[in-house]
C-alpha positions as CSV (number, residue, x, y, z in Angstrom):
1,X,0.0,0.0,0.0
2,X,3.0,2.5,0.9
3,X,4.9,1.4,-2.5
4,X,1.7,1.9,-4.5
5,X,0.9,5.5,-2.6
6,X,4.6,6.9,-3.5
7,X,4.8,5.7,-6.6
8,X,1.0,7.3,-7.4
9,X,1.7,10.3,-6.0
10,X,5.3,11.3,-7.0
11,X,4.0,10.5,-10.7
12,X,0.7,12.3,-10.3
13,X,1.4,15.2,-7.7
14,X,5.3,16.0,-7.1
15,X,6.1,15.6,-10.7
16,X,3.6,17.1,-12.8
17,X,4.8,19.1,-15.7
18,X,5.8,22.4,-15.4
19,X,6.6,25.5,-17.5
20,X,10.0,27.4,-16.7
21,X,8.1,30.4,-14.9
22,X,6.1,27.6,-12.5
23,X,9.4,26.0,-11.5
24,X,11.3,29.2,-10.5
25,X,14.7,29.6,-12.4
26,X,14.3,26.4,-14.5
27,X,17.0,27.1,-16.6
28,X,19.6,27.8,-13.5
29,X,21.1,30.2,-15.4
30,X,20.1,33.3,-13.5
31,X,20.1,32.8,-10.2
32,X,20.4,35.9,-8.1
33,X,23.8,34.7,-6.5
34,X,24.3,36.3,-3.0
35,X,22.0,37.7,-1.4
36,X,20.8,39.8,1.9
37,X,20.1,36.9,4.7
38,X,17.7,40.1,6.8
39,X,14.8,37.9,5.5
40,X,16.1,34.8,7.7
41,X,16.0,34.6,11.6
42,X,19.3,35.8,12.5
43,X,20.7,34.9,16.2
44,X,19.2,37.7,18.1
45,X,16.0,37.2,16.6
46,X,16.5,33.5,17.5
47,X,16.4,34.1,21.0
48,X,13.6,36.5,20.8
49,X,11.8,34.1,19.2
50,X,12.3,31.2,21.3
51,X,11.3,32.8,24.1
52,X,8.2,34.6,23.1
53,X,7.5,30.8,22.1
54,X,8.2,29.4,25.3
55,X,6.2,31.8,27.3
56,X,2.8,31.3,25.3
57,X,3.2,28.1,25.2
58,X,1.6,27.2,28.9
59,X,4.4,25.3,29.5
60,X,5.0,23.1,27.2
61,X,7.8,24.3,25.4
62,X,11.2,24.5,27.6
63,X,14.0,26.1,26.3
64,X,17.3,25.2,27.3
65,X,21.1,26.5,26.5
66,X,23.0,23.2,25.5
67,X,26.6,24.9,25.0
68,X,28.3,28.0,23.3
69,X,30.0,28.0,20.3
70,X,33.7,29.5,19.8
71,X,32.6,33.0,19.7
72,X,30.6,33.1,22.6
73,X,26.8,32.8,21.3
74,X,24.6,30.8,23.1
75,X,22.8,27.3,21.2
76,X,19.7,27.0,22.1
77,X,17.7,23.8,22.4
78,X,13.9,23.6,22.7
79,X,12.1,20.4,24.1
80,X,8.3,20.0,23.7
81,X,6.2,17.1,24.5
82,X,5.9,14.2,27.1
83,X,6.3,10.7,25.4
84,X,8.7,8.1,25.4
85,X,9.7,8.3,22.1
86,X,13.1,10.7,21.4
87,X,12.9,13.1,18.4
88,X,15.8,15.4,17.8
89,X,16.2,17.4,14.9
90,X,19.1,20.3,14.0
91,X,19.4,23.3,11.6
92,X,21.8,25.3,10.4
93,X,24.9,22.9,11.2
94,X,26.2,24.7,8.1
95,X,25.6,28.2,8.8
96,X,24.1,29.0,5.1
97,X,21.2,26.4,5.2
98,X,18.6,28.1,7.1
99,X,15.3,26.6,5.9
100,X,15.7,24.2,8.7
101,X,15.5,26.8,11.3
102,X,12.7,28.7,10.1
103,X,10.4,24.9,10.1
104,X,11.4,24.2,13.3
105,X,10.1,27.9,14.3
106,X,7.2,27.2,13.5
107,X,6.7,23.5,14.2
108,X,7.9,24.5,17.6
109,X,5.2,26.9,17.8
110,X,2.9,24.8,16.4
111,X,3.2,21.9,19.0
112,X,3.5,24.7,21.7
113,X,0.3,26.3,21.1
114,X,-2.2,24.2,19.5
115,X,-4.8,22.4,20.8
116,X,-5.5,20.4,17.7
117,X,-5.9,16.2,18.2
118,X,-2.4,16.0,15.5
119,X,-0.4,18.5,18.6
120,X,-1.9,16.6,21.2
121,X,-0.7,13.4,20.0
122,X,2.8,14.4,19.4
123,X,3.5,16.0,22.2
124,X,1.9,13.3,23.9
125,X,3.4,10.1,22.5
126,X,6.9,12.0,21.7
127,X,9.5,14.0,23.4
128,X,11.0,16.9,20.1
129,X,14.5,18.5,21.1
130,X,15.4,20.7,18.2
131,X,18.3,22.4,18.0
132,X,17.3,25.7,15.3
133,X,20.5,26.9,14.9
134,X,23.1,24.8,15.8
135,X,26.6,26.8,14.2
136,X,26.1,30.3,15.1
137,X,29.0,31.9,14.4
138,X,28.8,30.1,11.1
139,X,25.2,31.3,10.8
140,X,25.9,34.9,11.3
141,X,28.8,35.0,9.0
142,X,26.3,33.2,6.4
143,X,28.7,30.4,5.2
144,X,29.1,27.0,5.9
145,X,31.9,26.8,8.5
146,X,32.0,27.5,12.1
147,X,34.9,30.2,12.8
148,X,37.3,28.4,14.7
149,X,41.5,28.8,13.4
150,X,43.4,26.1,13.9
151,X,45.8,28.4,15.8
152,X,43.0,28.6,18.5
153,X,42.6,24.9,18.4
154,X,46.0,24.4,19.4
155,X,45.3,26.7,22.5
156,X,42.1,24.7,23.5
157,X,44.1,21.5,22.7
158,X,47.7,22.0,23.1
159,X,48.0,18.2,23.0
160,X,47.8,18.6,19.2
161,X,50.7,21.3,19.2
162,X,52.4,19.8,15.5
163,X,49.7,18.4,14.4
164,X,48.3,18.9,10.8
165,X,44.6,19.7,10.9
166,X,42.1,16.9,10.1
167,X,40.8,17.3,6.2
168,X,37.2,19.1,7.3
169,X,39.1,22.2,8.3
170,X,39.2,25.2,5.8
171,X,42.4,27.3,5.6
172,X,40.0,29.5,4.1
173,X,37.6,30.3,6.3
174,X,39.3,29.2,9.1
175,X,36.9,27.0,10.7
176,X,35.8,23.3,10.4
177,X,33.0,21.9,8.4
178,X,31.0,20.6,12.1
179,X,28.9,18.5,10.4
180,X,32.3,15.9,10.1
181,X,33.4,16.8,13.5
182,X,31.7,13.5,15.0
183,X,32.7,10.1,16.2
184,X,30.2,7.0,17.2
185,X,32.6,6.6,20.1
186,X,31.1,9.5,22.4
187,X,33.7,9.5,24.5
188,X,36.0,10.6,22.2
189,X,38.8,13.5,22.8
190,X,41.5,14.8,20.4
191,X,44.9,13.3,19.8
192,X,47.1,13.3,17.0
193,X,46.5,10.3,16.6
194,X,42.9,10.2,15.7
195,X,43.2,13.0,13.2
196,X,40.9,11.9,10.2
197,X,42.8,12.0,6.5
198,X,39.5,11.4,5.0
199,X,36.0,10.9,4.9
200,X,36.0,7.0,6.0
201,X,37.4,8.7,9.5
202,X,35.3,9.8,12.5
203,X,35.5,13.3,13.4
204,X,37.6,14.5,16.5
205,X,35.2,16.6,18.7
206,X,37.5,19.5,18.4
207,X,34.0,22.1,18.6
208,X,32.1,23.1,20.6
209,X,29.2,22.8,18.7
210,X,29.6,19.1,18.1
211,X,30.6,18.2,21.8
212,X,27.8,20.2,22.8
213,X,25.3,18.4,20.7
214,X,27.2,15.0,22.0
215,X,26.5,16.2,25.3
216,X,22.7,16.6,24.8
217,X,22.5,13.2,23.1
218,X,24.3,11.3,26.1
219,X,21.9,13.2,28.6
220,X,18.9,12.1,26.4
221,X,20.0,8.6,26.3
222,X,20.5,8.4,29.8
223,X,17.2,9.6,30.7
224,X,15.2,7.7,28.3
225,X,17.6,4.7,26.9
226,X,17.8,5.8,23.9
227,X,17.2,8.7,21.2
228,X,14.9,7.0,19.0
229,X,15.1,9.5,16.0
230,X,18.2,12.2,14.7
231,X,16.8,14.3,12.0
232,X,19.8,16.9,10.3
233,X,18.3,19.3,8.1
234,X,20.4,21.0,5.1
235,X,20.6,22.3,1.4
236,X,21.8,21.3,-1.6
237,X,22.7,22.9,-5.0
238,X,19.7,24.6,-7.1
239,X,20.2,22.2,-10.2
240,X,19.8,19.1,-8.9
241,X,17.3,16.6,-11.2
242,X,16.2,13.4,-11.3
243,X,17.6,10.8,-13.4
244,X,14.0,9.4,-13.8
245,X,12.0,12.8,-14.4
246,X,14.3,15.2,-15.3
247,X,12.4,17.2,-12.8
248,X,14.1,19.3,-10.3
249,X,14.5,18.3,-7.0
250,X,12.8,20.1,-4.4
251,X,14.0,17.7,-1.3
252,X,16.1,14.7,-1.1
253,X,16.0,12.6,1.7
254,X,18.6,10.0,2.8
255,X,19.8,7.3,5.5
256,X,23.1,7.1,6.8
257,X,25.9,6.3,4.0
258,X,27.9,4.1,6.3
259,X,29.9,1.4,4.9
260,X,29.2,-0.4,1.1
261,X,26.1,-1.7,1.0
262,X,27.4,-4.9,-1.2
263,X,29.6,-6.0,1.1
264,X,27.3,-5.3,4.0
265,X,29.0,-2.6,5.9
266,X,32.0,-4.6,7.1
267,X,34.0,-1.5,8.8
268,X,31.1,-1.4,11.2
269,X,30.6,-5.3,12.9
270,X,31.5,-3.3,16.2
271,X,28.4,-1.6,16.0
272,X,25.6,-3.8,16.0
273,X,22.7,-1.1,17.1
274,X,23.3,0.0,13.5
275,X,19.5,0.0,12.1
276,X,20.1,1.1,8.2
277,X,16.5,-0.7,7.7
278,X,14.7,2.0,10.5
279,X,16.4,5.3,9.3
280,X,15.2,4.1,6.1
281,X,11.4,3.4,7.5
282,X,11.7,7.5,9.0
283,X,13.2,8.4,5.7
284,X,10.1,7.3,4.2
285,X,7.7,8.9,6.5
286,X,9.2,12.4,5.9
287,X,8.3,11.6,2.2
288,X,5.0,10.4,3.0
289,X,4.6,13.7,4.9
290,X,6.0,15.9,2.3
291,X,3.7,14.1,-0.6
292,X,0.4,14.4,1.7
293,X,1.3,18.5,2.1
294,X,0.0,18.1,-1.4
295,X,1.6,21.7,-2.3
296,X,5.2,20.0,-2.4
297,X,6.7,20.3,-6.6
298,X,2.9,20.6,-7.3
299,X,3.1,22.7,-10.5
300,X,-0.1,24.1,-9.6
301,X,-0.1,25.5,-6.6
302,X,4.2,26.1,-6.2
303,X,6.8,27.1,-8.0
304,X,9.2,24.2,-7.3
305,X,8.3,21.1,-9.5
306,X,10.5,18.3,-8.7
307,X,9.4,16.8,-5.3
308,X,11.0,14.7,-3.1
309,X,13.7,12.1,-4.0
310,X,16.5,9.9,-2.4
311,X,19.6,11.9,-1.9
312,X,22.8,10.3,-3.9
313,X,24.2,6.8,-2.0
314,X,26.5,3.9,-2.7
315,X,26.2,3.2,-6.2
316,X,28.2,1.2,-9.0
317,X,27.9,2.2,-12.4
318,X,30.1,2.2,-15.6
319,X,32.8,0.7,-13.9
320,X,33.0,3.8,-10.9
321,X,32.3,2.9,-7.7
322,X,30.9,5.7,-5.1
323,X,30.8,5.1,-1.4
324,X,29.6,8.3,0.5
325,X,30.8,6.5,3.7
326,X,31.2,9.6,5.9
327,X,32.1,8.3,9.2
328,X,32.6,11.3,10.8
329,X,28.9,13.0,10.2
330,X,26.5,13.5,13.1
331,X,24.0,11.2,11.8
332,X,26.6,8.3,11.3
333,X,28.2,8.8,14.7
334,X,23.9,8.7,16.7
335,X,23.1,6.0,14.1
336,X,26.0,3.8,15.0
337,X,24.9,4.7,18.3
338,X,21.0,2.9,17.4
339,X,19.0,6.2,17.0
340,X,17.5,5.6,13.3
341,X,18.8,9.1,11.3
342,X,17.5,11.4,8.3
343,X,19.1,13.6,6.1
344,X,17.1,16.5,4.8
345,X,18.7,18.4,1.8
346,X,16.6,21.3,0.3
347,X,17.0,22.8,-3.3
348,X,19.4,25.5,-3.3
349,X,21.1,27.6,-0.8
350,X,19.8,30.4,1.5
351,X,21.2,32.5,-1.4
352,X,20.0,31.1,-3.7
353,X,16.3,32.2,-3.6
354,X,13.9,34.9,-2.9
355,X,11.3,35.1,-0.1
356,X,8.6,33.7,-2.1
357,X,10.1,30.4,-2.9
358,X,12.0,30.1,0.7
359,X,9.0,30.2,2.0
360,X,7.5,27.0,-0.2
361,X,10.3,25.7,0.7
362,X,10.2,25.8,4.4
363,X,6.4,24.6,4.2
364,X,8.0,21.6,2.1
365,X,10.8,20.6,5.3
366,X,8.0,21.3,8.1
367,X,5.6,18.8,6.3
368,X,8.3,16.0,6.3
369,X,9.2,16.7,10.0
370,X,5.3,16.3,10.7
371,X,5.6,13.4,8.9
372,X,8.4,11.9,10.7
373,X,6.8,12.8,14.4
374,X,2.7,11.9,13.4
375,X,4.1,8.8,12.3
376,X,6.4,8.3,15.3
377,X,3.5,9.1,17.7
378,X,1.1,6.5,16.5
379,X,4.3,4.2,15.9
380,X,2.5,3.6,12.5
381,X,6.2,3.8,11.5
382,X,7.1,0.8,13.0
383,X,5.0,-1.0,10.5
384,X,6.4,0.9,7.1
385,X,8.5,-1.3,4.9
386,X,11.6,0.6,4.6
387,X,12.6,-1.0,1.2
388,X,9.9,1.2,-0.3
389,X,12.0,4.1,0.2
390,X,13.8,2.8,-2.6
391,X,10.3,3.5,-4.8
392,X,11.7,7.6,-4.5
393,X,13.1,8.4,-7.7
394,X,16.7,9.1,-7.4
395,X,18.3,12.4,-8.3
396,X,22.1,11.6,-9.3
């Protein structure tokens, strides 16, 4: 029934035809480049936000500093809801992907303030931690690293004094990609000898972003036993299309890209809570939810025709082989860890857009997190056969 429903309604409804005009920038060759981020929620607004949510919320929205990141700026985390089940979702681990934020805003909001039988179920078969925006400094500087030199490293860790840094730091920008900062050993401190050479590597917890974020995972494990759920929300390029439509994407979703799927993930038999099968199942249900919005790539009604798809994974083809095994991701390091994990990517950086389609766009990720926690809350996804996931078109 869920095989025959995605394939219906990605055929039907996500990839209708469209003209150029109806799918915003079809062409991709004038796409207004950089522009003002005043139309996002910067990090004072944040706060503002989050607490003016937390205070008409009667209580049921808590919100919570989980660390600071190297500049001083608070991260904030917000916790709604009562049940057993463990939800947590971030944004804005790369500081120029902001959809994320402004859906959890809302859903935050949403679940706070309604009394509607969907809010009351949620909040009170799950407990949601979102973090909205987890890299700050990165956030505020609009631009995918956190700001972090190495020469400051050093003086935080002076036990890698001589050591080169790991490959997910940017002479550049000097700061580190977080979002390969993590290890499925939580425990985990910096050494020169655990510096990763490449993406096969877990990350070092040099940040304070990703040890903060490890911190909050460990402390909702030990309350409940276990984080059921790790949604990461981000962007991808503009362009993307699907191999099977041609369409362009408007969201691809993924499970965690750990190991080769044809060998059967040797480099991770010490990991047995590994659940590729469940992130898959939650995967799905952020599809389901994103296709029942009705509005998502519908020609008719948005400017974005292209839908929802599977984001790019291990795949052999004309004699090229393509792992994606990125060990030292946050969703690899909590899935390793048992928590079944999602990977959002959105069409086109904050940049990339104006207000108009941002804003389809944000509707398009807060429908797949309400599908992900309706489905979690009536542990309907439980039953979902996660191979239909597979029945997605694919993009690359």
């Amino acid at each position: 029934m869920v095989s025959t429903t995605v394939a219906t309604l990605c055929a039907v409804t996500l990839f209708a035809p469209s003209s150029s005009a109806e799918n915003g920038n079809a062409d991709c060759k004038n796409l207004p480049g950089e522009r003002s981020v005043s139309g996002w929620t910067n990090y004072e607004e944040l706060g503002k936000r989050l607490a003016q949510i937390e205070a008409t919320s009667h209580g049921r929205v808590d919100v919570d500093v989980i660390g600071e990141s190297h500049r001083g700026r608070e991260i904030y985390a917000a916790r709604v809801g009562t049940g057993d089940r463990v939800l947590l979702i971030t944004s804005e681990i790369h500081g120029n992907e902001k959809t994320g934020t402004e859906a959890l805003l809302q859903m935050l909001k949403t679940l706070g303030s309604s009394g509607s039988p969907q809010a009351k179920a949620i909040r009170e078969n799950l407990t949601i931690v979102a973090v909205p925006k987890f890299n700050p400094d990165g956030a505020e500087l609009n631009r995918r690293q956190n700001d972090f030199p190495w020469s400051e490293v050093v003086q935080k860790f002076p036990q890698l004094a001589g050591t080169n840094a790991p490959y997910y730091y940017s002479n550049g920008a000097q700061g580190f990609d977080i979002n390969r900062d993590f290890s499925a050993d939580l425990t985990a401190e910096p050494s020169p000898g655990t510096r990763p050479t490449n993406e096969t590597l877990p990350g070092m917890y040099l940040t304070n972003e990703s040890r903060a974020l490890r911190d909050l995972y460990v402390d909702l494990r030990n309350e409940f036993g276990k984080v059921d759920a790790y949604v990461d929300l981000h962007h991808m390029g503009p362009c993307s299309q699907n191999n099977d439509t041609e369409q362009y994407v408007t969201v691809s979703l993924d499970y965690p890209p750990l190991g080769s799927e044809v060998d059967g993930n040797p480099r991770y038999a010490d990991w047995p809570l590994l659940d590729q099968d469940g992130s898959r199942r939650h995967a799905l249900a952020a599809a389901l939810g994103m296709i029942n919005h009705g509005g998502n790539g519908n020609a008719q009604t948005s400017p974005f025709a292209g839908g929802v798809s599977r984001y790019v994974h291990y795949q052999v083809a004309d004699g090229y082989s393509f792992d994606r095994d990125y060990a030292g991701q946050a969703r690899s390091a909590f899935a390793l860890n048992g928590s079944a994990t999602v990977l959002f990517e959105v069409r086109g950086q904050s940049h990339a857009w104006g207000q108009k389609q941002n804003g389809v766009l944000t509707q398009v990720v807060l429908a797949g997190l309400f599908g992900i926690a309706d489905r979690m809350a009536d542990k309907s996804v439980d039953n979902l056969d996660g191979d239909h996931f597979f029945d997605l078109p694919k993009y690359w």
